[in-house]
CHARMM-style PDB file with segment names, atoms N, HN, CA, C and O in Angstrom:
ATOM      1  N   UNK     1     -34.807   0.893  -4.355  1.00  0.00      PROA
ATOM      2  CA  UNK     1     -35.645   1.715  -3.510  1.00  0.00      PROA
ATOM      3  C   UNK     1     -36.495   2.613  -4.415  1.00  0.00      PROA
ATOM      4  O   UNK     1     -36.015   3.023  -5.472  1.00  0.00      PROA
ATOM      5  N   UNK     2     -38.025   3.007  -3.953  1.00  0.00      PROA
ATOM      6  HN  UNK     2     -38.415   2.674  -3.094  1.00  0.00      PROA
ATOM      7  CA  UNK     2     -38.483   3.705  -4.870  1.00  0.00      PROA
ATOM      8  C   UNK     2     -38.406   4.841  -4.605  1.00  0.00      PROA
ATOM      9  O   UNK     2     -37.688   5.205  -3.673  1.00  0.00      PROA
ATOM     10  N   UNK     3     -39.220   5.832  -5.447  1.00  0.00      PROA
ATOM     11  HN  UNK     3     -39.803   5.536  -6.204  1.00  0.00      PROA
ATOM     12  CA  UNK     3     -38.984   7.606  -5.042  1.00  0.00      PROA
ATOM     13  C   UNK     3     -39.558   7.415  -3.827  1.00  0.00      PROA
ATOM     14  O   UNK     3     -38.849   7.795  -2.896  1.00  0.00      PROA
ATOM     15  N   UNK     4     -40.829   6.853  -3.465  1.00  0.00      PROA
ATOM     16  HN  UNK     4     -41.406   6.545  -4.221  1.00  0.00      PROA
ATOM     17  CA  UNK     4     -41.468   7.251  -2.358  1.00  0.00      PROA
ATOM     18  C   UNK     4     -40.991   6.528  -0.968  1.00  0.00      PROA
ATOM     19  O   UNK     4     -42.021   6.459  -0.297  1.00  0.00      PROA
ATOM     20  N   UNK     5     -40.275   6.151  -0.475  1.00  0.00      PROA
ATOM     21  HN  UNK     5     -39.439   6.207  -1.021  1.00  0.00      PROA
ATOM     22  CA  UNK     5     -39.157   5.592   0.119  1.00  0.00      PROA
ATOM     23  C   UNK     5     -38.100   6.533   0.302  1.00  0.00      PROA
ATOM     24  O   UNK     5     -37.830   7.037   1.392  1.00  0.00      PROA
ATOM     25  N   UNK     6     -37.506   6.766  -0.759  1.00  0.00      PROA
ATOM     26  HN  UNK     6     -37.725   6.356  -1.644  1.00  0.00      PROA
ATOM     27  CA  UNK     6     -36.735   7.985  -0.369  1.00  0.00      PROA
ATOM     28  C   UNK     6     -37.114   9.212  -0.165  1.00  0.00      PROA
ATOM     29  O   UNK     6     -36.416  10.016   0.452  1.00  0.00      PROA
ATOM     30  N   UNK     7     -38.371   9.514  -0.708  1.00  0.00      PROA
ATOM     31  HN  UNK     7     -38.938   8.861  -1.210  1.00  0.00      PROA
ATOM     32  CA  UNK     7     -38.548  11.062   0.003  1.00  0.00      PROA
ATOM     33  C   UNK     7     -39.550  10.738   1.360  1.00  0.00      PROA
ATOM     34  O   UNK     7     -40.557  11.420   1.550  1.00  0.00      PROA
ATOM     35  N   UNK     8     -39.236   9.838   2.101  1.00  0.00      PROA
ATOM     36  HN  UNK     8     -38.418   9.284   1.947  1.00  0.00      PROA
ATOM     37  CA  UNK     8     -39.891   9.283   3.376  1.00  0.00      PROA
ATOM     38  C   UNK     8     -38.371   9.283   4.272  1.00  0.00      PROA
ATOM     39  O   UNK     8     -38.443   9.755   5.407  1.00  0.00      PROA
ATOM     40  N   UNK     9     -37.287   8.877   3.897  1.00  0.00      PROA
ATOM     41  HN  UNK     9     -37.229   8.494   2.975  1.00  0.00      PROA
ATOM     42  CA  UNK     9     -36.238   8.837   4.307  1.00  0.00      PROA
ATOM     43  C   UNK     9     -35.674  10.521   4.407  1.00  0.00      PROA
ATOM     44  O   UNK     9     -35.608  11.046   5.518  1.00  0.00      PROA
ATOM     45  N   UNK    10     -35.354  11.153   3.388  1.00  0.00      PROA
ATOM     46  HN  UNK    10     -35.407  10.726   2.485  1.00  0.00      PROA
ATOM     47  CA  UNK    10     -35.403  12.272   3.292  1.00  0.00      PROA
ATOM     48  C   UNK    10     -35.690  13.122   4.194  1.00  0.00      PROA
ATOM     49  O   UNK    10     -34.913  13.824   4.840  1.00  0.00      PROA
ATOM     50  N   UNK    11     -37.643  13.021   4.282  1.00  0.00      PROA
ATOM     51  HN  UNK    11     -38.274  12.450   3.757  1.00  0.00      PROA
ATOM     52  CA  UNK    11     -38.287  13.597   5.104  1.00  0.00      PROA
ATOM     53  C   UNK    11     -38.025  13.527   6.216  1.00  0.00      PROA
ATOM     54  O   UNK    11     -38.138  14.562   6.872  1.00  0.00      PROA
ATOM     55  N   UNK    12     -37.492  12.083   7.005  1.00  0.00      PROA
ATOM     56  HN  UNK    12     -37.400  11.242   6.472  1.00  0.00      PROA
ATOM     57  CA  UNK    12     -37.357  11.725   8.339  1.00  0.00      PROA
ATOM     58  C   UNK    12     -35.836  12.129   8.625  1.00  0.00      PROA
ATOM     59  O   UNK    12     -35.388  12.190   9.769  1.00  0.00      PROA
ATOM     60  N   UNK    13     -35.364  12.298   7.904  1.00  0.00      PROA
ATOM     61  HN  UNK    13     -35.729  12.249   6.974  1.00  0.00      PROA
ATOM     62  CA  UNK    13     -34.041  13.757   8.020  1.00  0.00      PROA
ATOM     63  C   UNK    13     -34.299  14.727   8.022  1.00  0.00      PROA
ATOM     64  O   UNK    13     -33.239  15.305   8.263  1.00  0.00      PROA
ATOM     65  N   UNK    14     -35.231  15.617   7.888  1.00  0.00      PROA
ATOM     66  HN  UNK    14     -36.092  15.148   7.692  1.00  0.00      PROA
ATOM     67  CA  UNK    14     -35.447  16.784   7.875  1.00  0.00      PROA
ATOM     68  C   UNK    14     -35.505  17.208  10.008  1.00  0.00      PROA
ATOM     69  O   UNK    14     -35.049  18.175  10.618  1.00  0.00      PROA
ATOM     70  N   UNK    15     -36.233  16.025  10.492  1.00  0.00      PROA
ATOM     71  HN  UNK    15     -36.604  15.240   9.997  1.00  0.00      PROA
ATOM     72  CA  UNK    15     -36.387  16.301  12.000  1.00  0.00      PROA
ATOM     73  C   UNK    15     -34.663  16.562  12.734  1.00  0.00      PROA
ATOM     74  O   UNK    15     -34.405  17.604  13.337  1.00  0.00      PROA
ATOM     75  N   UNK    16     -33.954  15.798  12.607  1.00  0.00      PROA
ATOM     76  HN  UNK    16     -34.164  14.951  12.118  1.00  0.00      PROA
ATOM     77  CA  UNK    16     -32.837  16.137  12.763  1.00  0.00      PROA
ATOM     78  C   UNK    16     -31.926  17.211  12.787  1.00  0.00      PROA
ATOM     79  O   UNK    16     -31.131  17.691  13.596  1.00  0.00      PROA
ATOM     80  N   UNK    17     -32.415  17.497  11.288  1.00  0.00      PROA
ATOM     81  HN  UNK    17     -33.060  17.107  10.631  1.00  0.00      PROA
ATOM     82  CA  UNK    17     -31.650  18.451  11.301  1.00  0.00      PROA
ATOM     83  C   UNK    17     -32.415  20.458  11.374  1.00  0.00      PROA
ATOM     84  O   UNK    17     -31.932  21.432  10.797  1.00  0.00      PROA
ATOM     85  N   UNK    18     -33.373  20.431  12.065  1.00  0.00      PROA
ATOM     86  HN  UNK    18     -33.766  19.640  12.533  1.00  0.00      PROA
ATOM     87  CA  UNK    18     -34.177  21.257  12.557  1.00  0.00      PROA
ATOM     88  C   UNK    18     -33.668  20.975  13.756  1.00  0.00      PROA
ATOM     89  O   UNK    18     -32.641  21.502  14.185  1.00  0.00      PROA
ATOM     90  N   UNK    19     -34.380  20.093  14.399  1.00  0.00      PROA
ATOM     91  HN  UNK    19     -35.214  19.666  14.050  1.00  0.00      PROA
ATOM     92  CA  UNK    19     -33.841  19.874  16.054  1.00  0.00      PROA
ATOM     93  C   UNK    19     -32.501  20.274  16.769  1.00  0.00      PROA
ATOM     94  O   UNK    19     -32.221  20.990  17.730  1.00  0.00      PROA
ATOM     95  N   UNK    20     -31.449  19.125  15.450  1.00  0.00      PROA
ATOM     96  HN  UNK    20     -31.676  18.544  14.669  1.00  0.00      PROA
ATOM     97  CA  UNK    20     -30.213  19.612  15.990  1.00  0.00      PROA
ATOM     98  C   UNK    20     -29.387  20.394  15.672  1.00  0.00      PROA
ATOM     99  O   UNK    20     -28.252  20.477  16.140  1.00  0.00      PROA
ATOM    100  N   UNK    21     -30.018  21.260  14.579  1.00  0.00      PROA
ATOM    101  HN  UNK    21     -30.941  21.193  14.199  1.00  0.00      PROA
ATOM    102  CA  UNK    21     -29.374  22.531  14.242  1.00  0.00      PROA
ATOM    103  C   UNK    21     -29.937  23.488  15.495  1.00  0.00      PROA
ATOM    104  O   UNK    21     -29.094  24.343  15.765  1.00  0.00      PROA
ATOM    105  N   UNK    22     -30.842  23.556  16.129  1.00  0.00      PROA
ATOM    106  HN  UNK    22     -31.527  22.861  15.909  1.00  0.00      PROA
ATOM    107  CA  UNK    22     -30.791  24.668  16.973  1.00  0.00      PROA
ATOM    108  C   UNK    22     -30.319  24.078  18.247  1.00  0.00      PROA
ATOM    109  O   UNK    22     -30.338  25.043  19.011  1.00  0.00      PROA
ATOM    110  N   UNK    23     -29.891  23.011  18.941  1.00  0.00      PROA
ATOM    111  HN  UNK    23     -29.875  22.227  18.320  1.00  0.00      PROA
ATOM    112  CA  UNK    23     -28.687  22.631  19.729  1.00  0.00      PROA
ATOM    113  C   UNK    23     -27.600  23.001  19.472  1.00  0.00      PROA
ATOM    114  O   UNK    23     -26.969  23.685  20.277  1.00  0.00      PROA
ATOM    115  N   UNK    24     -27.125  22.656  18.332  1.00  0.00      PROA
ATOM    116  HN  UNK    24     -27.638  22.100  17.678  1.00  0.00      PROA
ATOM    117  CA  UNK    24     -26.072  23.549  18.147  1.00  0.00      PROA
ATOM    118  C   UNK    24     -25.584  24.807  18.382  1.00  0.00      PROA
ATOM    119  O   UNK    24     -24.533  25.228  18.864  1.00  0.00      PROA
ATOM    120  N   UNK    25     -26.817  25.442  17.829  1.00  0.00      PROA
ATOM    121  HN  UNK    25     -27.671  25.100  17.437  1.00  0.00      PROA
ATOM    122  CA  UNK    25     -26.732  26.530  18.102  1.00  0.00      PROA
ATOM    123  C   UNK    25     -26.670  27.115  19.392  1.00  0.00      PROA
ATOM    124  O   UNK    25     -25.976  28.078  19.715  1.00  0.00      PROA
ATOM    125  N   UNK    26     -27.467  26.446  20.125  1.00  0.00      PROA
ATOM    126  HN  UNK    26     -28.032  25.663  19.862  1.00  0.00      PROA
ATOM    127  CA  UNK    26     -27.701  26.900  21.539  1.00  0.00      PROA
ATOM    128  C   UNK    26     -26.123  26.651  22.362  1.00  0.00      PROA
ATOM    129  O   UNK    26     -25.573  27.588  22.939  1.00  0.00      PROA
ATOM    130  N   UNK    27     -25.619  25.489  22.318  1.00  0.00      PROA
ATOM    131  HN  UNK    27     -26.066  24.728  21.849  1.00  0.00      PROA
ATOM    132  CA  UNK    27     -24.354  24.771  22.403  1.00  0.00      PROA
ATOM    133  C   UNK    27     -22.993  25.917  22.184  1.00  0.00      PROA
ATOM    134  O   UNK    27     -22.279  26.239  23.134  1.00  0.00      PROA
ATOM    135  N   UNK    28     -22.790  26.452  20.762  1.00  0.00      PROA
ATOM    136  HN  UNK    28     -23.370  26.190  19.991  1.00  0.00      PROA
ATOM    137  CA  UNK    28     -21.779  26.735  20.299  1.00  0.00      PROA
ATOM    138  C   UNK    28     -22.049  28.584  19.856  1.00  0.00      PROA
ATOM    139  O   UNK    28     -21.176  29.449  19.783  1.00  0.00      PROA
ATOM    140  N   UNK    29     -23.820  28.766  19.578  1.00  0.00      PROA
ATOM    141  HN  UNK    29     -24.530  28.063  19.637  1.00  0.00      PROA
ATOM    142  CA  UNK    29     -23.990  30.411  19.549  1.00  0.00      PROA
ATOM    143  C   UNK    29     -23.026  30.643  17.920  1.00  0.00      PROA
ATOM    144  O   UNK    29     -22.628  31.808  17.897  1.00  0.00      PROA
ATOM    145  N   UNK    30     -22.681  30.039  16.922  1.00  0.00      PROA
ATOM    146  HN  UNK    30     -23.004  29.093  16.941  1.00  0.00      PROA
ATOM    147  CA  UNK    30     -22.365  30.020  15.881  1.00  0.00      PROA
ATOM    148  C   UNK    30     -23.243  29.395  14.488  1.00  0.00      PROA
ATOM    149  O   UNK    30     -23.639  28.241  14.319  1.00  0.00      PROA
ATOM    150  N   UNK    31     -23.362  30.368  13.742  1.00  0.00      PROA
ATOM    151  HN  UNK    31     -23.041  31.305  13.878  1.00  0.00      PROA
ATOM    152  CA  UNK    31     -23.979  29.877  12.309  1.00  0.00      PROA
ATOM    153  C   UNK    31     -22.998  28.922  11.485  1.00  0.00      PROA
ATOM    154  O   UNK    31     -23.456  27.980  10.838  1.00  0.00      PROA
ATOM    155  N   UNK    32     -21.602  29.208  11.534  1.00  0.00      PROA
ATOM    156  HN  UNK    32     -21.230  29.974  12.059  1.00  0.00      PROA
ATOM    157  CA  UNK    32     -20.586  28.476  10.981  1.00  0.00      PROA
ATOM    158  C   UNK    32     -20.925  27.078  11.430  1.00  0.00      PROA
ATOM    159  O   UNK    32     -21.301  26.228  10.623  1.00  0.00      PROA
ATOM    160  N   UNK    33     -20.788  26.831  12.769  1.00  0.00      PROA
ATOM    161  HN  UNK    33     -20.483  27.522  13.425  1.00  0.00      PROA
ATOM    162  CA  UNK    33     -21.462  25.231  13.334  1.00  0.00      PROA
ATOM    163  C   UNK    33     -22.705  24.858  13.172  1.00  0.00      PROA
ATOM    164  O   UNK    33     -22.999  23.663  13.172  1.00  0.00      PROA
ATOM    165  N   UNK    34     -23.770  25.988  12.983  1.00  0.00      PROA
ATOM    166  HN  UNK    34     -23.532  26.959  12.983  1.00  0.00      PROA
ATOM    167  CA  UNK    34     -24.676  25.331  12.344  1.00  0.00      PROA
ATOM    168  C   UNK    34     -24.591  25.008  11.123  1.00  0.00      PROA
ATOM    169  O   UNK    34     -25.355  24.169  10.645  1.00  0.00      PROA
ATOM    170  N   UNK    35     -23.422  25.761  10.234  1.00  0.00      PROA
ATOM    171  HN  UNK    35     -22.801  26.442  10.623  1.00  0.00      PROA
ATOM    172  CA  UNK    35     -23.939  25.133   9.148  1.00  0.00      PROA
ATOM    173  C   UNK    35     -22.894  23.628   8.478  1.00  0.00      PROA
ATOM    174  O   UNK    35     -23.172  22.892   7.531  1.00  0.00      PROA
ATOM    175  N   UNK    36     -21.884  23.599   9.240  1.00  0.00      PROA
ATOM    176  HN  UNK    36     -21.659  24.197  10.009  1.00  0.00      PROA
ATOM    177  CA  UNK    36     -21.358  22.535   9.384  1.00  0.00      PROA
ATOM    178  C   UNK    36     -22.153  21.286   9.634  1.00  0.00      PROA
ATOM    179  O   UNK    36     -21.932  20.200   9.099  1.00  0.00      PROA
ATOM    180  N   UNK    37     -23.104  21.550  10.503  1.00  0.00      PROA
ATOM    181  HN  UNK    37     -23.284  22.432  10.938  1.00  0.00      PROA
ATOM    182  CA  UNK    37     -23.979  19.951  11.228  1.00  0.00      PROA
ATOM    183  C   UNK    37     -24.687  19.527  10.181  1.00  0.00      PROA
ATOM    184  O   UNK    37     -24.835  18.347   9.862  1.00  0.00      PROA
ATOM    185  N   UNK    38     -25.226  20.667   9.518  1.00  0.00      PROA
ATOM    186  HN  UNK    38     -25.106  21.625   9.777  1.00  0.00      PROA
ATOM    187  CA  UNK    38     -26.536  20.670   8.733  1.00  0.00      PROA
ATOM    188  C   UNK    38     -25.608  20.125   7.233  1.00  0.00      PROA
ATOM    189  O   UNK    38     -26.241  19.490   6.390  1.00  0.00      PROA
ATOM    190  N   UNK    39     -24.298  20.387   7.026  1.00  0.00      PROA
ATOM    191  HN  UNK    39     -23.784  20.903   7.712  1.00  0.00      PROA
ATOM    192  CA  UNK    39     -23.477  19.915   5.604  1.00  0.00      PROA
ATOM    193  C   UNK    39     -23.340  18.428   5.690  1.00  0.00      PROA
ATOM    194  O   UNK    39     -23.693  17.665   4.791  1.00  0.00      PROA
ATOM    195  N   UNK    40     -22.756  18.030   6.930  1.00  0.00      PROA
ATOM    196  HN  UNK    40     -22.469  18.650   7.660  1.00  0.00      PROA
ATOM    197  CA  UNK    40     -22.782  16.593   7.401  1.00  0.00      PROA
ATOM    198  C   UNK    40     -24.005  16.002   7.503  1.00  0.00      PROA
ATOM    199  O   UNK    40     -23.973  14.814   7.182  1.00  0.00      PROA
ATOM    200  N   UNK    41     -25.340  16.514   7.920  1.00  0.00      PROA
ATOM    201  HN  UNK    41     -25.366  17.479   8.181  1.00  0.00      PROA
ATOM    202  CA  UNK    41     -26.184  15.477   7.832  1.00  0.00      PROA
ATOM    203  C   UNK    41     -26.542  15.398   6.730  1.00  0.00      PROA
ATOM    204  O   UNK    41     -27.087  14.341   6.413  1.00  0.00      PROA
ATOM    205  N   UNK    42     -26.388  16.479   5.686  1.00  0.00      PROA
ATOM    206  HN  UNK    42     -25.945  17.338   5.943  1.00  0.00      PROA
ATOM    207  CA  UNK    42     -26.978  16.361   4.083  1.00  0.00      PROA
ATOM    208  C   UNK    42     -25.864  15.067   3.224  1.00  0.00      PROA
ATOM    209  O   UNK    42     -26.270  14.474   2.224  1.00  0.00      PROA
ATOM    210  N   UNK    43     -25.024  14.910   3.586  1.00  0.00      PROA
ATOM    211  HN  UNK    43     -24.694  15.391   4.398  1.00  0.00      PROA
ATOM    212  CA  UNK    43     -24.274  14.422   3.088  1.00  0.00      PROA
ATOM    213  C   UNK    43     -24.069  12.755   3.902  1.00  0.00      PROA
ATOM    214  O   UNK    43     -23.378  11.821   3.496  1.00  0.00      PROA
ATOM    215  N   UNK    44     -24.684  12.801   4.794  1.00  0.00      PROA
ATOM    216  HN  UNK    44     -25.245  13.560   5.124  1.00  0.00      PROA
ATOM    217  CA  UNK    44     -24.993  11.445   5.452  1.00  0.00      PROA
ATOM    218  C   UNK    44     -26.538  10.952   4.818  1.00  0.00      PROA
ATOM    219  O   UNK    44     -26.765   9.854   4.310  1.00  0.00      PROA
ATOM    220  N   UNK    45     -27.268  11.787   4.949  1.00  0.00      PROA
ATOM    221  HN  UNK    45     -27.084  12.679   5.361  1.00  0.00      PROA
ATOM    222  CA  UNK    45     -28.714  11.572   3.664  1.00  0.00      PROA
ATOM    223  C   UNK    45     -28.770  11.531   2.739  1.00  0.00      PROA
ATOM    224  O   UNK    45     -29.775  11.076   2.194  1.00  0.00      PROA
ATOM    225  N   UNK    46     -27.639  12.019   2.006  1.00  0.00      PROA
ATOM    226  HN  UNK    46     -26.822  12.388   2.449  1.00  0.00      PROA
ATOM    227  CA  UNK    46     -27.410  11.759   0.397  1.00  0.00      PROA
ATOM    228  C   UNK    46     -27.244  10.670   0.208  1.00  0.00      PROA
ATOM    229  O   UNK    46     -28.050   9.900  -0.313  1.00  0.00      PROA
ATOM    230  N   UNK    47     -25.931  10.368   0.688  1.00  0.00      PROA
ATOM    231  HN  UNK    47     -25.276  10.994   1.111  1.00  0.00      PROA
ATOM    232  CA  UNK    47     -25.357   8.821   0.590  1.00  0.00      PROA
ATOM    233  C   UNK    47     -26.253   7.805   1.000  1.00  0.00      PROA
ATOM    234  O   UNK    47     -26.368   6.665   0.551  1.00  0.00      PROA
ATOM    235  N   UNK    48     -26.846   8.342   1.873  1.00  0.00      PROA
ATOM    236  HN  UNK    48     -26.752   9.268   2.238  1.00  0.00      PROA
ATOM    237  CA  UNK    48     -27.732   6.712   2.349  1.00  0.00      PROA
ATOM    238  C   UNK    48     -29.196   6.464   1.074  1.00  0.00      PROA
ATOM    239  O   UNK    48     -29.731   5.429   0.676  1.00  0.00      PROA
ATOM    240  N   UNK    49     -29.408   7.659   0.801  1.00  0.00      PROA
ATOM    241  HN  UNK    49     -28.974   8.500   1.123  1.00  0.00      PROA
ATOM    242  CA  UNK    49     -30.821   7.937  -0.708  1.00  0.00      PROA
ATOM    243  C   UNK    49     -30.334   7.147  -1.750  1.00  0.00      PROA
ATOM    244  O   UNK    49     -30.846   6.232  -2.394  1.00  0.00      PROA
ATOM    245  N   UNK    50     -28.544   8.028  -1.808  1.00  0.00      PROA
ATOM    246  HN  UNK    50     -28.127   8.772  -1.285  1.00  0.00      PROA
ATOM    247  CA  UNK    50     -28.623   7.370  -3.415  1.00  0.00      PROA
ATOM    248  C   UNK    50     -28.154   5.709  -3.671  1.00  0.00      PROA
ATOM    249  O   UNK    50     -27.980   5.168  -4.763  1.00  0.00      PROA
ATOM    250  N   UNK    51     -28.017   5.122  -2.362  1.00  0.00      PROA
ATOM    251  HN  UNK    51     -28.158   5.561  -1.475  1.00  0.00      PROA
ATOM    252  CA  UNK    51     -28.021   3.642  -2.785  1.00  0.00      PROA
ATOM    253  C   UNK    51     -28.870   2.920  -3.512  1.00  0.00      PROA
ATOM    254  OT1 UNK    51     -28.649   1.726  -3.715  1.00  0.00      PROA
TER     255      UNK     51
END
C-alpha cells in the first residue's frame, strides 16, 4: 500500500471518529467513554494502515 492510500484510509477514519465520539457522548455524558471509542478506533486504524 502506498503513503497516499493510507493517509486516504486514515483520513476516512477521521469521520468516525468525530461523529461517533459525540454519540457517545451524547449516549453516556462521559469523556472516559469518549475516550475509550476514540482508543479503539485508533487502534482498529492502526492495524488495518500498517498492513
Amino acid at each position: 500500500m502506498d503513503a497516499a492510500r493510507k493517509i486516504g484510509i486514515l483520513v476516512f477514519c477521521m469521520v468516525p471518529a468525530i461523529i461517533g465520539g459525540g454519540f457517545v457522548y451524547h449516549f453516556s455524558h462521559s469523556y472516559a467513554a469518549v475516550a475509550i471509542y476514540e482508543i479503539l478506533l485508533a487502534s482498529f486504524a492502526g492495524a488495518f494502515v500498517s498492513r
